[in-house]
C-alpha positions in Angstrom: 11.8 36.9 -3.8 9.9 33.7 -4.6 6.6 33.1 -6.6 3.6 32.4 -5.3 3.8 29.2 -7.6 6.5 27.6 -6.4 5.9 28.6 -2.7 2.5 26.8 -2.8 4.0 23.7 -4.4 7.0 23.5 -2.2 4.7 23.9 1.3 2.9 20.7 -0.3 5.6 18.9 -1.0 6.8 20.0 2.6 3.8 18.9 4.0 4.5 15.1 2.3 2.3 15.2 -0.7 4.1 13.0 -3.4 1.3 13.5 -7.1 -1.0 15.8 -7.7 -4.1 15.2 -9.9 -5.7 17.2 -12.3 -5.7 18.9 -16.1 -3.7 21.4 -17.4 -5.4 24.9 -18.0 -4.9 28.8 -18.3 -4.7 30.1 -14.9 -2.9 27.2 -13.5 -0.4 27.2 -16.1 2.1 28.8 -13.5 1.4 26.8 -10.8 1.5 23.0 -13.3 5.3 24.8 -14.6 6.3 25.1 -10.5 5.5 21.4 -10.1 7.2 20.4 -13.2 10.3 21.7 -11.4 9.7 20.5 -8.3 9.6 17.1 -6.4 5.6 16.7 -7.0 4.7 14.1 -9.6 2.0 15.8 -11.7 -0.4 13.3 -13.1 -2.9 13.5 -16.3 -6.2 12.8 -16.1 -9.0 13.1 -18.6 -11.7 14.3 -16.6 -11.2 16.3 -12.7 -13.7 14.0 -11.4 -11.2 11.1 -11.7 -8.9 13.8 -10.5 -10.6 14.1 -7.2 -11.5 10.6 -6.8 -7.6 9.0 -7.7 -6.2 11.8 -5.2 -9.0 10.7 -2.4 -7.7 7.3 -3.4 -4.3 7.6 -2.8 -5.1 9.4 0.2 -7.5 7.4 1.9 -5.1 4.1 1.3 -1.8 5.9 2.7 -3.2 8.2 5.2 -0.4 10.8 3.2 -1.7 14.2 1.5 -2.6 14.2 -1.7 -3.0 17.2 -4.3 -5.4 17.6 -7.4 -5.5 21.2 -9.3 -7.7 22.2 -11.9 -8.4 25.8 -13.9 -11.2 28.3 -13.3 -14.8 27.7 -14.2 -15.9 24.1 -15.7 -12.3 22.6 -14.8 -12.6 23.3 -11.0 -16.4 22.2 -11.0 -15.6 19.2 -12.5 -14.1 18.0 -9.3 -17.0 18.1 -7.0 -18.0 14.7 -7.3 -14.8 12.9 -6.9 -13.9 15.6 -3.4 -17.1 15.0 -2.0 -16.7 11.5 -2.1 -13.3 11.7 -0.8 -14.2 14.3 2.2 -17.1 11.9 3.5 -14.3 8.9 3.1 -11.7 11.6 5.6 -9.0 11.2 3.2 -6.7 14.5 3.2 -6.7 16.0 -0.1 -5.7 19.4 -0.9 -7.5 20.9 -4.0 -6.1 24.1 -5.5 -9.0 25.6 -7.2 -7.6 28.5 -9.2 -10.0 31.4 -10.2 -9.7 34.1 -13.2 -7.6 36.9 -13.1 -8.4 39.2 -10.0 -8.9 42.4 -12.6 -11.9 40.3 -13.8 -13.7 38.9 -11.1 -17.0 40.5 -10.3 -17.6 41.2 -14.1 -19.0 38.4 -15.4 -16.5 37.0 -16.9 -17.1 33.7 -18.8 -15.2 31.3 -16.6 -15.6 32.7 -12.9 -16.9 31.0 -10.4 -17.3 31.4 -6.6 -15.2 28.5 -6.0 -15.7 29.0 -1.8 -19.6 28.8 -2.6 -19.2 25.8 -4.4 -16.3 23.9 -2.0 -17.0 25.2 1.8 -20.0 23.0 2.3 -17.6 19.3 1.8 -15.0 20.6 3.5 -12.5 20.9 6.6 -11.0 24.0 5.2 -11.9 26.8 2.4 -10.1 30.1 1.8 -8.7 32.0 -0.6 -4.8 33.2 -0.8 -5.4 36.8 -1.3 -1.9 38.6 -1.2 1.5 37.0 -2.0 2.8 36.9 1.6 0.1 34.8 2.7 1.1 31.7 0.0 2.6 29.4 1.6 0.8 30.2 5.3 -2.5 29.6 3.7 -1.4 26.3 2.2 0.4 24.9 5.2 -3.3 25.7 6.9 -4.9 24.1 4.6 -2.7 20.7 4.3 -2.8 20.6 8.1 -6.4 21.0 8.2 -6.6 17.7 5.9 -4.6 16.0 7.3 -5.1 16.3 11.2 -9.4 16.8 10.6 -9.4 14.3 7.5 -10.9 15.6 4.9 -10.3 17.5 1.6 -8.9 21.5 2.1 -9.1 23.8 -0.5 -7.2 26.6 -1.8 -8.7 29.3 -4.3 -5.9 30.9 -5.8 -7.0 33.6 -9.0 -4.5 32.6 -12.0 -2.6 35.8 -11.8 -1.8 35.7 -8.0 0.7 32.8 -9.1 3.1 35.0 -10.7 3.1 37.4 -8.0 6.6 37.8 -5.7 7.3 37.7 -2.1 9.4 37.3 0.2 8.1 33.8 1.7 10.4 35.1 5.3 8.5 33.2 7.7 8.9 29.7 8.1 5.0 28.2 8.3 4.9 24.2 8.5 2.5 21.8 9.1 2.3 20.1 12.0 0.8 16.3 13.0 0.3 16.1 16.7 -0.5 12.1 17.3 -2.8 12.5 20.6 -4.3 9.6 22.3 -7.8 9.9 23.2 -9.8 7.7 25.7 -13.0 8.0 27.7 -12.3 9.4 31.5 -11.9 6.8 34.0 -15.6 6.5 35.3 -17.1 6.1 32.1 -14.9 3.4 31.6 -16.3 2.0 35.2 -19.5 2.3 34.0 -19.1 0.8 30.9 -16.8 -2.7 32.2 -19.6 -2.6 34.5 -22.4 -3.0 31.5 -20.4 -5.0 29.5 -19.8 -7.4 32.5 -23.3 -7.9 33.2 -24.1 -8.7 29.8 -24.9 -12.2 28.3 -23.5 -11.7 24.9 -21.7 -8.6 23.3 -21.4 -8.1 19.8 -18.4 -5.9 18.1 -19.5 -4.2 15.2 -16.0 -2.1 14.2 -16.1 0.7 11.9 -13.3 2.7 9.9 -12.3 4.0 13.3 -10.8 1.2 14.6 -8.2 0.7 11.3 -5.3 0.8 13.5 -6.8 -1.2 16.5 -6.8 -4.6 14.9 -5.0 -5.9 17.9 -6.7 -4.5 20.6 -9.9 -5.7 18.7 -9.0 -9.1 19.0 -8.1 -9.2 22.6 -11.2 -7.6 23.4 -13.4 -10.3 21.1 -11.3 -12.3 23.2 -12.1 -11.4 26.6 -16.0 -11.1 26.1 -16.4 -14.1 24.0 -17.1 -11.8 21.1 -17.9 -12.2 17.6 -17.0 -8.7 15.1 -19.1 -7.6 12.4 -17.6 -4.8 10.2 -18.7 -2.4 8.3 -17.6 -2.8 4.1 -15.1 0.4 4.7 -13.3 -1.6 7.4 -13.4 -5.0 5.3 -9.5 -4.8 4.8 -8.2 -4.7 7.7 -11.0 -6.3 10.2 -11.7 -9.6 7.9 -8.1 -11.4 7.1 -6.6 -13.7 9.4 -9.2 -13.2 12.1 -10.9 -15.9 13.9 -13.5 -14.2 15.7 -14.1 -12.0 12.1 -18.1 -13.2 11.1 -18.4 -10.4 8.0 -20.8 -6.9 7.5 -24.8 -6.2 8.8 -27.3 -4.1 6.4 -27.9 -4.1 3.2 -24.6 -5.9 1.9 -24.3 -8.0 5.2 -24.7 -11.9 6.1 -27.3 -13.9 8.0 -24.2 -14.5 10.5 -23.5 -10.7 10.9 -27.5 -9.6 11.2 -27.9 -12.7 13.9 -25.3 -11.6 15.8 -26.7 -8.5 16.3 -30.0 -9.3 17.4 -29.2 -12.0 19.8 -26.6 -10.1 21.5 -27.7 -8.2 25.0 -24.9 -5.2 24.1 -23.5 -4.3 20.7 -20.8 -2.6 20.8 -20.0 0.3 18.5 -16.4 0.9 17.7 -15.0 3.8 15.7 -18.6 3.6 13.2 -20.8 5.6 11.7 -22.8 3.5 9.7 -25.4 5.0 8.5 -28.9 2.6 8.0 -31.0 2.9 11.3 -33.2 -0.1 10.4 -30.2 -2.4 11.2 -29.2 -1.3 14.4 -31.2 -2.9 17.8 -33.0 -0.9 20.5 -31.3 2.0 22.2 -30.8 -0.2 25.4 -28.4 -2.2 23.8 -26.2 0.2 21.9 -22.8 1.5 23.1 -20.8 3.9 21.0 -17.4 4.9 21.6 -16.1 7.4 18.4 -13.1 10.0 18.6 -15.9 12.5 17.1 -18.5 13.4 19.7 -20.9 14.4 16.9 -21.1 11.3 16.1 -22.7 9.9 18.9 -26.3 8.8 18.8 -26.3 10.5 15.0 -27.3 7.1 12.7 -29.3 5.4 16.2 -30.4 6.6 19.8 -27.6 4.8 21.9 -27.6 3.7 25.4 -24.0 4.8 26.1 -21.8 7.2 24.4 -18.0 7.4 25.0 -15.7 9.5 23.0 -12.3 8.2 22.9 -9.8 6.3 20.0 -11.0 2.7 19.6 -7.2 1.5 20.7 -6.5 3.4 23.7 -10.7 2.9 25.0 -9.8 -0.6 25.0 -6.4 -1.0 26.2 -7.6 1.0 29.1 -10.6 -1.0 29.5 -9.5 -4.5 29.4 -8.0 -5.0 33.1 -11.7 -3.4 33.9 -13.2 -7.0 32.5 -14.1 -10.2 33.8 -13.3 -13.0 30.9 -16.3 -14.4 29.4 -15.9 -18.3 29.8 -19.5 -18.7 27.2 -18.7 -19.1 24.1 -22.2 -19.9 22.9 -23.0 -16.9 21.4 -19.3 -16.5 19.5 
């Protein structure tokens, strides 16, 4: 028999998480012990909103899980700032949010609070492990959830559930599927034919494309393109990048807003940035994102693809003609 404690901790650890965040309290006492014997580095803070913000930190720079824990009540609470923060920036935390002792929930009691109230509305997964055997499935659900969806999970275990037994027999993991996603093959026709026809394109590249740097740059490339970023893709768009010309809106350049306007097509790539007022008429617009709800949500767009920036354009590129006017770059 194995405690719920250490079965939670060990599924995280499992699942790659390497620190968890948070204070130590009452009803996580149990839980803060199993990670003291375990691989997971527990790390002091002196408030949970630092908690929540230096787990969706770690996460959103290493793409890894990442843990933050706080006791029932005020401690728990004191993390919404920092996880809301880090589920609108997709970074896969796991928050366990314990609760008070099940004989005293529904009473009153000084310290409870509906944690799944309070948590379900910023997040990609919300539930409460409410008997023993379903530790360390409800965990693995929960890490896979952040870490596939991208976003913060949490877990609402009451304080007393920790020291409960069982027999952990079944042998839940998480799992990290690495799919490729492109448009279908006449959307791509449609859209070489648009971008072909065009004068000038504009790139404007978004957090979505932070694994597409090369494909960026053979694209800017082939259509005589300048990028523009958005200030969450500023690491890895801006160095060492010639056709690179820096952010639109509010924190943007005159190059970046010019570009924009002159351009006949401005292509969208992996964003979702969110200030209308700087995007040109609908006619011009093309948005390709892996998340169809994002399509057409911050402008109306001409053309919506749904598909990983990387893949859209490697299969796209043969579908161009080169653009031999650089003018507008």
């Amino acid at each position: 028999m194995t405690k719920v404690s250490d079965i939670v901790v060990d599924a995280l650890v499992e699942a790659g998480a390497k620190r968890c965040w948070g204070i130590v309290g009452d009803t996580i006492n149990h839980f803060t012990d199993a990670v003291r014997r375990s691989d997971l580095r527990w790390v002091h803070v002196r408030h949970e909103e630092a908690g929540g913000l230096a787990a969706g930190g770690e996460a959103y720079f290493t793409g890894e899980l990442a843990v933050c824990a706080g006791t029932c009540g005020p401690g728990s609470l004191h993390f919404v700032n920092g996880l809301f923060e880090s589920h609108r920036n997709d970074a896969p935390v796991v928050l366990i949010a314990s609760d008070v002792a099940r004989a005293e929930v529904g009473l009153g009691f000084p310290q409870e609070v509906d944690q799944r109230k309070v948590y379900e509305q910023h997040s990609v997964f919300c539930e409460y492990i409410s008997h023993p055997d379903q530790a360390r499935r409800i965990t693995v659900q929960a890490a896979q959830a952040a870490l596939t969806k991208g976003g913060v999970a949490v877990v609402i275990v009451n304080g007393d559930m920790f020291e409960e037994d069982t027999k952990d027999d079944l042998p839940w993991s998480v799992h990290r599927p690495k799919s490729r996603l492109r448009p279908a093959d006449e959307e791509l026709d449609a859209l070489a034919e648009k971008l072909n026809a065009a004068g000038a394109v504009t790139i404007y590249a978004g957090i979505g494309a932070r694994d597409a740097k090369p494909q960026l740059e053979a694209l800017a490339k082939k259509l005589a393109a300048p990028i523009a970023h958005t200030s969450r893709s500023k690491e890895f768009i801006e160095p060492d990048n010639d056709y690179n010309i820096g952010m639109i809106g509010i924190l943007g350049n005159k190059a970046g807003v010019e570009a924009v306007d002159a351009a006949d097509v401005m292509l969208c790539l992996g964003t979702d940035f969110a200030y209308t007022q700087f995007y040109p008429g609908p006619d011009k617009i093309v948005q390709i994102d892996r998340d169809p709800t994002h399509i057409g949500r911050r402008a109306p767009v001409g053309m919506g693809l749904v598909g990983d920036v990387g893949p859209t354009i490697e299969a796209l590129l043969d579908r161009l003609d080169q653009k031999d006017d650089t003018s507008h770059l």
